[in-house]
KEVEX-407971 format. One line per field, with one value per atom (N, C-alpha, C): residue number from 1; residue in one letter; atom name; x, y negated, z. Coordinates in nm, 4 decimals, padded with zeros to 6 digits. Example, Ala and Ser with C-alpha at 12.3 -4.5 7.8 and 13.67 -1.06 7.14 Angstrom:
! KEVEX-407971
k <- [1_1_1_2_2_2]
r <- [a_a_a_s_s_s]
a <- [N_CA_C_N_CA_C]
px <- [01.3190_01.2300_01.3200_01.2850_01.3670_01.2900]
py <- [00.5690_00.4500_00.3300_00.2250_00.1060_-00.0030]
pz <- [00.7800_00.7800_00.7800_00.7080_00.7140_00.7870]
! end
This chain:
! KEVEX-407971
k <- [1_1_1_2_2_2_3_3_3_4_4_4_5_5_5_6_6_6_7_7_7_8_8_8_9_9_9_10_10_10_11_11_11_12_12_12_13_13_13_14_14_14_15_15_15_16_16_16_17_17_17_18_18_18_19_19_19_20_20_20_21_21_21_22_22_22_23_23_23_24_24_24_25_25_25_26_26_26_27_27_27_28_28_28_29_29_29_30_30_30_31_31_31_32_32_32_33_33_33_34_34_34_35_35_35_36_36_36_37_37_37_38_38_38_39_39_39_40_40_40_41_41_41_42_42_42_43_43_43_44_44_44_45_45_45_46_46_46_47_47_47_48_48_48_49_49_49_50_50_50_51_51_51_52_52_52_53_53_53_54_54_54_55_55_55_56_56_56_57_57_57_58_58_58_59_59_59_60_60_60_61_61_61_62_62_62_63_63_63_64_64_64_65_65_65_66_66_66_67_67_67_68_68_68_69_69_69_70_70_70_71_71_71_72_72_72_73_73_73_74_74_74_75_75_75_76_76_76_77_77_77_78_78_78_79_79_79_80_80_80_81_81_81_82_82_82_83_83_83_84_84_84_85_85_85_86_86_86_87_87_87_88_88_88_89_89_89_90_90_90_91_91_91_92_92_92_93_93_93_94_94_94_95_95_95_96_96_96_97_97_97_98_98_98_99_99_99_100_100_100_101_101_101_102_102_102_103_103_103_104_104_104_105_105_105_106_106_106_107_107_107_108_108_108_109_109_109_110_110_110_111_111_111_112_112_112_113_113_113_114_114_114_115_115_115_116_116_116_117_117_117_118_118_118_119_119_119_120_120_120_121_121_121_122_122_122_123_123_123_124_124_124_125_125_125_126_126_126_127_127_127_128_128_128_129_129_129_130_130_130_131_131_131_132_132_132_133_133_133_134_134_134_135_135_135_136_136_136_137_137_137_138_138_138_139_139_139_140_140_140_141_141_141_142_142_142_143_143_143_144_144_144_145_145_145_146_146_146_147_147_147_148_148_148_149_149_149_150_150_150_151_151_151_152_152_152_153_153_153_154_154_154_155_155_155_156_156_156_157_157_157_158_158_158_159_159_159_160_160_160]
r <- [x_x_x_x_x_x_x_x_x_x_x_x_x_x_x_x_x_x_x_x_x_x_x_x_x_x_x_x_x_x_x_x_x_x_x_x_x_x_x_x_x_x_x_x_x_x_x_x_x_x_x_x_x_x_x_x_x_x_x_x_x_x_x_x_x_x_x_x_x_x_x_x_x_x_x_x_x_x_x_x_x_x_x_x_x_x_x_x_x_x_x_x_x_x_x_x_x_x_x_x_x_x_x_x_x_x_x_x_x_x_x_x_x_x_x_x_x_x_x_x_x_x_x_x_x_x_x_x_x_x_x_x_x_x_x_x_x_x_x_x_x_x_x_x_x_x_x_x_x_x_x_x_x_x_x_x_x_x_x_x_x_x_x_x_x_x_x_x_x_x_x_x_x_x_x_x_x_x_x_x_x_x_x_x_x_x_x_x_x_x_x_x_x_x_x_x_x_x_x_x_x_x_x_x_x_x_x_x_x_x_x_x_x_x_x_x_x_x_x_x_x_x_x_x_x_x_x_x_x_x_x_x_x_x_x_x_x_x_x_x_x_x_x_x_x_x_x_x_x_x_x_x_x_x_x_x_x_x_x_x_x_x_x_x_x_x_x_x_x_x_x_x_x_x_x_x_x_x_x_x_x_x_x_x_x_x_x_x_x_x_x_x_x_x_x_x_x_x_x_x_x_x_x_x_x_x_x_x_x_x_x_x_x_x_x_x_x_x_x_x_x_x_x_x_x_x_x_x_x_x_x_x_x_x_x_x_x_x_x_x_x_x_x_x_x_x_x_x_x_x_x_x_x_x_x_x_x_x_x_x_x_x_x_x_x_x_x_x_x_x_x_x_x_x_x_x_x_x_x_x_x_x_x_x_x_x_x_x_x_x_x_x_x_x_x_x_x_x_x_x_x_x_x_x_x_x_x_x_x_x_x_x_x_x_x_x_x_x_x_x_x_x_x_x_x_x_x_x_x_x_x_x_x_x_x_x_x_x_x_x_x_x_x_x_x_x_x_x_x_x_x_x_x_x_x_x_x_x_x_x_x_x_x_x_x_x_x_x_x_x_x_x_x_x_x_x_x_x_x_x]
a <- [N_CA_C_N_CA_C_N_CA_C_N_CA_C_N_CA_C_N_CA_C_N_CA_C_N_CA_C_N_CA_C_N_CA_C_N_CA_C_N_CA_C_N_CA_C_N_CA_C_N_CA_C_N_CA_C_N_CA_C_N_CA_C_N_CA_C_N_CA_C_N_CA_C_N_CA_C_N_CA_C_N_CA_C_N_CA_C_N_CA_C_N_CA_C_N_CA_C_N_CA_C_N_CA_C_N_CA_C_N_CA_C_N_CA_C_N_CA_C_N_CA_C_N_CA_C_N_CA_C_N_CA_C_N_CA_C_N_CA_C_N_CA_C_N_CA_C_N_CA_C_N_CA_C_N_CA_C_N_CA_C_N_CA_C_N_CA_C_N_CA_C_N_CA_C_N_CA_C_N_CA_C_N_CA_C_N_CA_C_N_CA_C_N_CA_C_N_CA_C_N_CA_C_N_CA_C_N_CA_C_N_CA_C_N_CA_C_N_CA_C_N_CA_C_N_CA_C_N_CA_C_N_CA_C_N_CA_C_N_CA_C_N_CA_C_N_CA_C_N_CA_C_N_CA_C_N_CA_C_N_CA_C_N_CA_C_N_CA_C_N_CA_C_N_CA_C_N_CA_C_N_CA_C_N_CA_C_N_CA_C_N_CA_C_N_CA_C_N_CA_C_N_CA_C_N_CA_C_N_CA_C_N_CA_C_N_CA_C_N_CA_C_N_CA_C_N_CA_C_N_CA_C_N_CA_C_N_CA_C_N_CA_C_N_CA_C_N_CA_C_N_CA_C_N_CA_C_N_CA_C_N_CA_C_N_CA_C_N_CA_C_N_CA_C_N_CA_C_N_CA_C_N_CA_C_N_CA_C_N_CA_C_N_CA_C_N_CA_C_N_CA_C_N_CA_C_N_CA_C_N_CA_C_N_CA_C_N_CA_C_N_CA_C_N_CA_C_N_CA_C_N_CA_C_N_CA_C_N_CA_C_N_CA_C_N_CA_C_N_CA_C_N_CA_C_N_CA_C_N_CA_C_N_CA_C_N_CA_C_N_CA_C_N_CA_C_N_CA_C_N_CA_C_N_CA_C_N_CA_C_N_CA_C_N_CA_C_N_CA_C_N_CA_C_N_CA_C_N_CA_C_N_CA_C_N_CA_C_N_CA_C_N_CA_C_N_CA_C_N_CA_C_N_CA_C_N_CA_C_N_CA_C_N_CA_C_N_CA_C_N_CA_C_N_CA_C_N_CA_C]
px <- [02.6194_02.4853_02.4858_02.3616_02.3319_02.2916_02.3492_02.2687_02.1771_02.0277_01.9156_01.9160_02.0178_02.0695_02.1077_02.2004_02.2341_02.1549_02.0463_01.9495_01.8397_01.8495_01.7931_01.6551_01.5904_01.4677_01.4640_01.6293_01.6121_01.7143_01.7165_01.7849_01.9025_01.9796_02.1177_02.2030_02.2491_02.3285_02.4591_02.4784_02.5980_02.7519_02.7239_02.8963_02.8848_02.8090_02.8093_02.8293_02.7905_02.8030_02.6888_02.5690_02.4116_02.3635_02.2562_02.1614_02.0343_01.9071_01.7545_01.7365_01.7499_01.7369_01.5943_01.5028_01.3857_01.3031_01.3715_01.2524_01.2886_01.3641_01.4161_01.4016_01.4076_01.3404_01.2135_01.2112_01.0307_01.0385_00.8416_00.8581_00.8556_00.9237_00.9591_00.8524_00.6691_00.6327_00.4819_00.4707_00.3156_00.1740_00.1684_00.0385_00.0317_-00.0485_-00.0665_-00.1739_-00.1491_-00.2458_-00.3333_-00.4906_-00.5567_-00.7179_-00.7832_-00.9474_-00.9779_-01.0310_-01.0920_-00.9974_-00.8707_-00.8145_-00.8597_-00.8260_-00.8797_-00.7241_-00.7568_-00.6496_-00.6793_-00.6039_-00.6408_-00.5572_-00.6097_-00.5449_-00.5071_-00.3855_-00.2798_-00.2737_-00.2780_-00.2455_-00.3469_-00.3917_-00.5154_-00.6125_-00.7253_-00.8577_-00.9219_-00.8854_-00.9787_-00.8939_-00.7809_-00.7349_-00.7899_-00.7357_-00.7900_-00.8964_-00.9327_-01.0868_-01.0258_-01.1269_-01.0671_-01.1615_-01.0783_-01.1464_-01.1141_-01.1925_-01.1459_-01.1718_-01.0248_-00.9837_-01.0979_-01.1234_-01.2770_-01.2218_-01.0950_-00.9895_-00.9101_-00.8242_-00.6756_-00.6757_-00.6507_-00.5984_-00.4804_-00.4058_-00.2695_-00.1727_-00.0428_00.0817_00.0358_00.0107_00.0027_-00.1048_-00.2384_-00.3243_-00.4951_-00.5603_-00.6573_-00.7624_-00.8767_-00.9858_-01.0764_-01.0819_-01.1489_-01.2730_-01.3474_-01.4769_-01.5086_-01.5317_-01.5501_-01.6910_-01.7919_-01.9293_-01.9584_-01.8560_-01.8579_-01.8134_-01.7130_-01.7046_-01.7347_-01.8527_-01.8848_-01.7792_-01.6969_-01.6162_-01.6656_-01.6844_-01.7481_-01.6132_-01.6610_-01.5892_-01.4856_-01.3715_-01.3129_-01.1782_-01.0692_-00.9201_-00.8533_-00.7511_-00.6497_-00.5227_-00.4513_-00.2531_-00.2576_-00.1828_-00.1459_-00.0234_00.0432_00.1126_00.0606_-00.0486_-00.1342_-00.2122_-00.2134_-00.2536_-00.1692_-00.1926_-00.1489_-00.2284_-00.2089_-00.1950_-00.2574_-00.3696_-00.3641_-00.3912_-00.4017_-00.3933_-00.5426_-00.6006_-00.7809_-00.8579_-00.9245_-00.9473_-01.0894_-01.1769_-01.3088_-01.3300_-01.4131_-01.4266_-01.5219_-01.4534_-01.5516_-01.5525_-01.5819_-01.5556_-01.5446_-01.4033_-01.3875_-01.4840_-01.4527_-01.5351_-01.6667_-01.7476_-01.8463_-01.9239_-02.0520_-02.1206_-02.0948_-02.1392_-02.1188_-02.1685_-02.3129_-02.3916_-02.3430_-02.2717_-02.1950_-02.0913_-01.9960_-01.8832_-01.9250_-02.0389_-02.0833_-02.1348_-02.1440_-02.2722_-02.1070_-02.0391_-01.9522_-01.8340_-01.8607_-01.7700_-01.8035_-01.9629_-02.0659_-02.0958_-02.1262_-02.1115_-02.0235_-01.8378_-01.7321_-01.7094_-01.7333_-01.7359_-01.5863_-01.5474_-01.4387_-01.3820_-01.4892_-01.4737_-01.3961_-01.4612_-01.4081_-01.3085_-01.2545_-01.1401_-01.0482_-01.0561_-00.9700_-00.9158_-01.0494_-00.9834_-00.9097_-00.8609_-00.7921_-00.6479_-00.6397_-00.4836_-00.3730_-00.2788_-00.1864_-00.1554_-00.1824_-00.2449_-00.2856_-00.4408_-00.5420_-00.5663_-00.4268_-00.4026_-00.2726_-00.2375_-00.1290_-00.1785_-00.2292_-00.3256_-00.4073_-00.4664_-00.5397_-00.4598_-00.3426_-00.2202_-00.1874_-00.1637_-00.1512_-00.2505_-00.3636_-00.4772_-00.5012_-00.4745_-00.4633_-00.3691_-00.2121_-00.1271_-00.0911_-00.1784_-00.2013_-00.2619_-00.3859_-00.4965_-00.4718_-00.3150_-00.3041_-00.2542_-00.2523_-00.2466_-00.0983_-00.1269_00.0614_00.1352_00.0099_00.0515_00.0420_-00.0318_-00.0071_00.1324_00.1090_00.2755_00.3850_00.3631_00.4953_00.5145_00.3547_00.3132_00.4002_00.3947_00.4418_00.6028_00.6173_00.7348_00.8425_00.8044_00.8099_00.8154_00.7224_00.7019_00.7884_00.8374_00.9265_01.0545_01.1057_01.2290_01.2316_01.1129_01.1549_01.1243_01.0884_01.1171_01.2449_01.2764_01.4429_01.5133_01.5273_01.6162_01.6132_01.5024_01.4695_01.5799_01.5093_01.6278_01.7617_01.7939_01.9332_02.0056_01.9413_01.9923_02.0156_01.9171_01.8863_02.0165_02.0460_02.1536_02.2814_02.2827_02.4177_02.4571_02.3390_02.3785_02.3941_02.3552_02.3827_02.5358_02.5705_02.7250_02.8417_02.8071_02.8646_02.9043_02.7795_02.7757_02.8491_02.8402_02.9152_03.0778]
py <- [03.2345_03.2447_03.2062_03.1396_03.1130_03.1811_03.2308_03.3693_03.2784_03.3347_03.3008_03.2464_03.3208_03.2926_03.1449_03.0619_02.9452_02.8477_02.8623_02.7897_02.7447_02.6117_02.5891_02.4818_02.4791_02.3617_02.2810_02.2157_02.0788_02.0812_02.1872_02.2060_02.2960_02.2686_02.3438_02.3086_02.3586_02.3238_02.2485_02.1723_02.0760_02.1426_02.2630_02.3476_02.3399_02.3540_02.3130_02.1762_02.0677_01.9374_01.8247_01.9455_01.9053_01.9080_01.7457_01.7830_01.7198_01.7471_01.6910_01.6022_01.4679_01.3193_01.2984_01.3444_01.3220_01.3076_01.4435_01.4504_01.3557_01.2688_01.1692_01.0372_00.9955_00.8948_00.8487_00.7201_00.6933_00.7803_00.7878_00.8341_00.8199_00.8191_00.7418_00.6266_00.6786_00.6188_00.6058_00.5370_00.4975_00.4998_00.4603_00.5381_00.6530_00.7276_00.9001_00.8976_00.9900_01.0371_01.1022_01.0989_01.1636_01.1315_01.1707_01.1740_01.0418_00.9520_00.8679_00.7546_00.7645_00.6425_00.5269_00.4138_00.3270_00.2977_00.3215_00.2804_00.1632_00.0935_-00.0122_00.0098_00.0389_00.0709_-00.0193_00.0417_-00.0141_-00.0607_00.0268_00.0872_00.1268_00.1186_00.2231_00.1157_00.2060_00.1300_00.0674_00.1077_00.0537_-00.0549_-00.0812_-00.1809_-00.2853_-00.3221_-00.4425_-00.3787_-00.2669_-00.1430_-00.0864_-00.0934_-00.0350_00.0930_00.2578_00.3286_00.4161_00.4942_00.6225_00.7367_00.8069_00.9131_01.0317_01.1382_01.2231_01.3419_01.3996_01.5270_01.5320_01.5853_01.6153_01.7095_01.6896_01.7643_01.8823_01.7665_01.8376_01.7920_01.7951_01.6762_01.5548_01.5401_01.4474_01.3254_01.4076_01.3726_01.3795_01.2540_01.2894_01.2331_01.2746_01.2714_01.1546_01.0638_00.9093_00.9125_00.8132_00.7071_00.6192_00.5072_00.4036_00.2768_00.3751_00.3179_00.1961_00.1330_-00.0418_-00.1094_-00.0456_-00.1747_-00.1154_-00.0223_00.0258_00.1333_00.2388_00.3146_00.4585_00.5244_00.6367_00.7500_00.8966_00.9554_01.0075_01.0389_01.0881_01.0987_01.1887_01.2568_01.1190_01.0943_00.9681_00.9524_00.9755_00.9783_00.9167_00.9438_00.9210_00.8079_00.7809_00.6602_00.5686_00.5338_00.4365_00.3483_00.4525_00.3712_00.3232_00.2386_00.1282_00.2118_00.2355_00.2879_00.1896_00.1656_00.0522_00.1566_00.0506_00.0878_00.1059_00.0709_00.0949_00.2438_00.2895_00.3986_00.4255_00.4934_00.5289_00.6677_00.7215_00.8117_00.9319_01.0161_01.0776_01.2102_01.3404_01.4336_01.4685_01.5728_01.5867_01.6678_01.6004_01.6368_01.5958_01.4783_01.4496_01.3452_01.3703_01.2838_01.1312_01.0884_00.9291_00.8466_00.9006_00.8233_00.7893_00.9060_00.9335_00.8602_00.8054_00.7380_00.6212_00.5836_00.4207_00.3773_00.4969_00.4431_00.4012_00.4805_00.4816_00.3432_00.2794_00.1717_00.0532_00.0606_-00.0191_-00.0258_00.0560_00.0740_-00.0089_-00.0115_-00.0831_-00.1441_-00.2186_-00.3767_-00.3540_-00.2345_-00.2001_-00.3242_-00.3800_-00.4621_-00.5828_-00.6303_-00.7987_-00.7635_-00.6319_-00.6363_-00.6245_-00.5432_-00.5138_-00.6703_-00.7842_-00.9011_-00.9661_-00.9223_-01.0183_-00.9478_-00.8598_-00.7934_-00.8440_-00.8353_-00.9299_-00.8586_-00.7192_-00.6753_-00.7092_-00.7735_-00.8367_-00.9686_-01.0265_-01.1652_-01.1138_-01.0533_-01.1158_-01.0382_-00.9386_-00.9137_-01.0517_-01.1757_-01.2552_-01.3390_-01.3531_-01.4385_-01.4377_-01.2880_-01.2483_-01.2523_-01.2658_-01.3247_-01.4029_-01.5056_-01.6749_-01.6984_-01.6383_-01.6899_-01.6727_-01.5592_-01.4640_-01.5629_-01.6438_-01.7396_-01.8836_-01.8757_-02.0217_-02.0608_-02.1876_-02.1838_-02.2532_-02.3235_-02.3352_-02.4867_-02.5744_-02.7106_-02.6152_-02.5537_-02.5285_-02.4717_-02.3641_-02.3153_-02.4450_-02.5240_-02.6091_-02.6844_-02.7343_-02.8420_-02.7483_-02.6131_-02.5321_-02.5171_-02.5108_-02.5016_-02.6288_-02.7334_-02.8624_-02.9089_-02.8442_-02.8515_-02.7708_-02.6642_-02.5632_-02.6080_-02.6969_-02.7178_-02.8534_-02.9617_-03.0471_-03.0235_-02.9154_-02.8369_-02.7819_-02.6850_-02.6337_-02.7675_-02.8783_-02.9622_-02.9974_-03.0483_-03.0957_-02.9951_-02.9099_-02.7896_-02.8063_-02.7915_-02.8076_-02.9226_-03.0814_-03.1200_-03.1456_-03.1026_-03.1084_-03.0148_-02.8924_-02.8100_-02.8695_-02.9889_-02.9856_-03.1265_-03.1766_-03.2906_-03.2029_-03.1061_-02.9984_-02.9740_-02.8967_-02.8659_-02.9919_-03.0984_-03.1877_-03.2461_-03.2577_-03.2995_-03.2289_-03.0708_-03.0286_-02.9575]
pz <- [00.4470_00.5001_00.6470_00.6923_00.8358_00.9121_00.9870_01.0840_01.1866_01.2041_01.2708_01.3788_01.4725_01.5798_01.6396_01.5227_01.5408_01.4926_01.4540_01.3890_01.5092_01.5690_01.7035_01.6486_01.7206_01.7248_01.6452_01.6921_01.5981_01.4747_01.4498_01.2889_01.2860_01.2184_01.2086_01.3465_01.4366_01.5316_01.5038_01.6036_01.5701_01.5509_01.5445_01.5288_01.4060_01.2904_01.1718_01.1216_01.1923_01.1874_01.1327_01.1162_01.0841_01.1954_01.1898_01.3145_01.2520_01.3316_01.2342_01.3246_01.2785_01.3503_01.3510_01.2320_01.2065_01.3557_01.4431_01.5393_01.6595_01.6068_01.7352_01.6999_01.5887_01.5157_01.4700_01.4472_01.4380_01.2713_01.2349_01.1296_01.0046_00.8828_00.7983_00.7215_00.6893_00.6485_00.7852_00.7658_00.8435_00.8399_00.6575_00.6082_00.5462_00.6305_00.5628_00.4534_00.3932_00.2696_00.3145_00.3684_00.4678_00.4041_00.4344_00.3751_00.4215_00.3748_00.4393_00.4508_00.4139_00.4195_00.2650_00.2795_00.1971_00.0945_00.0009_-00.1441_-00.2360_-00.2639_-00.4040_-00.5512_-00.6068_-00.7089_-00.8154_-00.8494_-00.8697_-01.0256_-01.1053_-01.2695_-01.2841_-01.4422_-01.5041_-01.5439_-01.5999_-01.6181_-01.5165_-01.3672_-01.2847_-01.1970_-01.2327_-01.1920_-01.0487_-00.9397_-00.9028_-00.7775_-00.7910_-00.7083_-00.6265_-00.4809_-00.3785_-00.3776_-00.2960_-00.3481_-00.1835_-00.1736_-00.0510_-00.0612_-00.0104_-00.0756_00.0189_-00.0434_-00.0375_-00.0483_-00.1258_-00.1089_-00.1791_-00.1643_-00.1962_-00.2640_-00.4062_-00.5501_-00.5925_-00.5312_-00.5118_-00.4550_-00.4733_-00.4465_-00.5018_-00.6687_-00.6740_-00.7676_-00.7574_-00.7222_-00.6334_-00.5946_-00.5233_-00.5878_-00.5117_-00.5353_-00.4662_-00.5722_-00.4902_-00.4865_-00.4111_-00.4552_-00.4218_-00.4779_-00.4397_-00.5023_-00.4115_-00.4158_-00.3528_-00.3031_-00.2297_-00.3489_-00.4342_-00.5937_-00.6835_-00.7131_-00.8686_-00.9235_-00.8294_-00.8930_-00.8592_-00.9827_-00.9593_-00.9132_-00.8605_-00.7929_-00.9581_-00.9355_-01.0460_-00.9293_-01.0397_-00.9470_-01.0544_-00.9321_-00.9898_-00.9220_-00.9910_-00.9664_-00.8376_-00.7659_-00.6485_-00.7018_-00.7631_-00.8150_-00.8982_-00.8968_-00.9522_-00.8326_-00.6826_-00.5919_-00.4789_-00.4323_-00.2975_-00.2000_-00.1006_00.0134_00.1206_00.2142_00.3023_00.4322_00.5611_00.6693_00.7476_00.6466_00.6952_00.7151_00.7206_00.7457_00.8171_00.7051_00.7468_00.8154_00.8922_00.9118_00.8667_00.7495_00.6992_00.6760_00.6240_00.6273_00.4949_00.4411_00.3471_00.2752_00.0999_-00.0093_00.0293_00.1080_00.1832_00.0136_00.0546_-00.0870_-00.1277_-00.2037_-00.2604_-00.1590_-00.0978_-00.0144_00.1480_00.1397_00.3152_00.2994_00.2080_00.2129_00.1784_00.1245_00.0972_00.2524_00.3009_00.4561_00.5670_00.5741_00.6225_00.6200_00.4982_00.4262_00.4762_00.4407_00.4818_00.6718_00.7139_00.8359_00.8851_00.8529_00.9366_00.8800_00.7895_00.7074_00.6529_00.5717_00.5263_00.3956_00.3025_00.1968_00.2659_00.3685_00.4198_00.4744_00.5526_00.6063_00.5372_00.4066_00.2847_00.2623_00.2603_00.2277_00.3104_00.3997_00.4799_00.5120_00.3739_00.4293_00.3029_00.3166_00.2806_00.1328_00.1027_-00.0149_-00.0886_-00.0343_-00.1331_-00.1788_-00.0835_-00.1179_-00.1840_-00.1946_-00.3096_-00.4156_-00.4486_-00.5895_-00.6422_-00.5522_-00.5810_-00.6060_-00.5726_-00.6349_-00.7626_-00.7541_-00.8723_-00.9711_-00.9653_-01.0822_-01.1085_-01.0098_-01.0222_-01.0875_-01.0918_-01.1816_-01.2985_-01.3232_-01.4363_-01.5312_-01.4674_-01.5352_-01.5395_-01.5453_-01.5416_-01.7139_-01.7570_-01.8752_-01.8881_-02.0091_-02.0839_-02.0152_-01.9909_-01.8949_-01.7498_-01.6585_-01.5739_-01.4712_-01.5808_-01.5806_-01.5719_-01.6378_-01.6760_-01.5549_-01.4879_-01.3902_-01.2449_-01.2441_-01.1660_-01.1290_-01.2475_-01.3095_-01.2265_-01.2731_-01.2192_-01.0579_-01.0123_-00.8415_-00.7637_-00.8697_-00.7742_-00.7888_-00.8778_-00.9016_-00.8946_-00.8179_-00.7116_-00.5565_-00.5312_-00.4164_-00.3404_-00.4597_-00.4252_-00.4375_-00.4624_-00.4884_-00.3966_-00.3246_-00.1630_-00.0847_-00.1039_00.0053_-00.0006_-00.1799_-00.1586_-00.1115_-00.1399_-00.0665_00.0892_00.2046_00.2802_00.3029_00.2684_00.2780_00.2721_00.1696_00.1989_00.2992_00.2777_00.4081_00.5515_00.5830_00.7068_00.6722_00.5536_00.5174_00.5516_00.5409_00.5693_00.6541_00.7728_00.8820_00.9852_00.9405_01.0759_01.0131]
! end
């Protein structure tokens, strides 16, 4: 057992050979799980919908809405959503109308589009919708691409 005594600020004292780096280091993740931050979700029926979180359920799930794309308020896994760095200001458990005014207010939709998120979800639907010549036509361009490279690579290997 640890007597109280040696148990300092920043964790177990170093005569044990533990120390808590946490509080000296940056901190591990950047986006918090917080009211009002903006999510896109990931998995599920609503696929593809950006939504903001309105309260916290539990560990591990919250409570969305998202009246800027047609998503009504409902609780949804916290591992079904993407996490972004946007962030409205609103007050928790606050109505449908106060978080649409709020969304609307800071032009939350267009900024959503310009994050590197929502372009590669749109990547991802474009390539999703490509058909059986496309693919192939693709297919084709990437592997006289890398060939470019590789040789370009090895005329460098050579030269020096």
């Amino acid at each position: 057992a640890i007597s109280l005594a040696r148990i300092g600020s920043s964790g177990i004292n170093a005569e044990y050979g533990y120390t808590n780096n946490l509080s000296r280091s940056k901190m591990l993740y950047q986006r918090q799980i917080e009211v009002g931050r903006l999510c896109y979700i990931r998995l599920g029926d609503n696929a593809g919908k950006t939504c903001v979180i309105v309260d916290l359920v539990d560990q591990k799930r919250l409570l969305v809405d998202g009246p800027h794309c047609g998503l009504a308020r409902q609780v949804i896994r916290l591992k079904n959503l993407a996490i972004t760095d946007l962030k409205v200001k609103i007050a928790r458990g606050c109505k449908t109308n106060v978080v649409r005014a709020a969304v609307t207010k800071e032009d939350i939709a267009n900024k959503f589009l310009q994050t590197s998120l929502s372009k590669k979800a749109e990547s991802k639907k474009a390539k999703a919708a490509l058909g059986d010549f496309d693919r192939f036509k693709l297919r084709v361009a990437k592997t006289a691409h890398n060939r470019k490279i590789r040789s370009a690579v090895r005329k460098l290997k050579k030269s020096s």
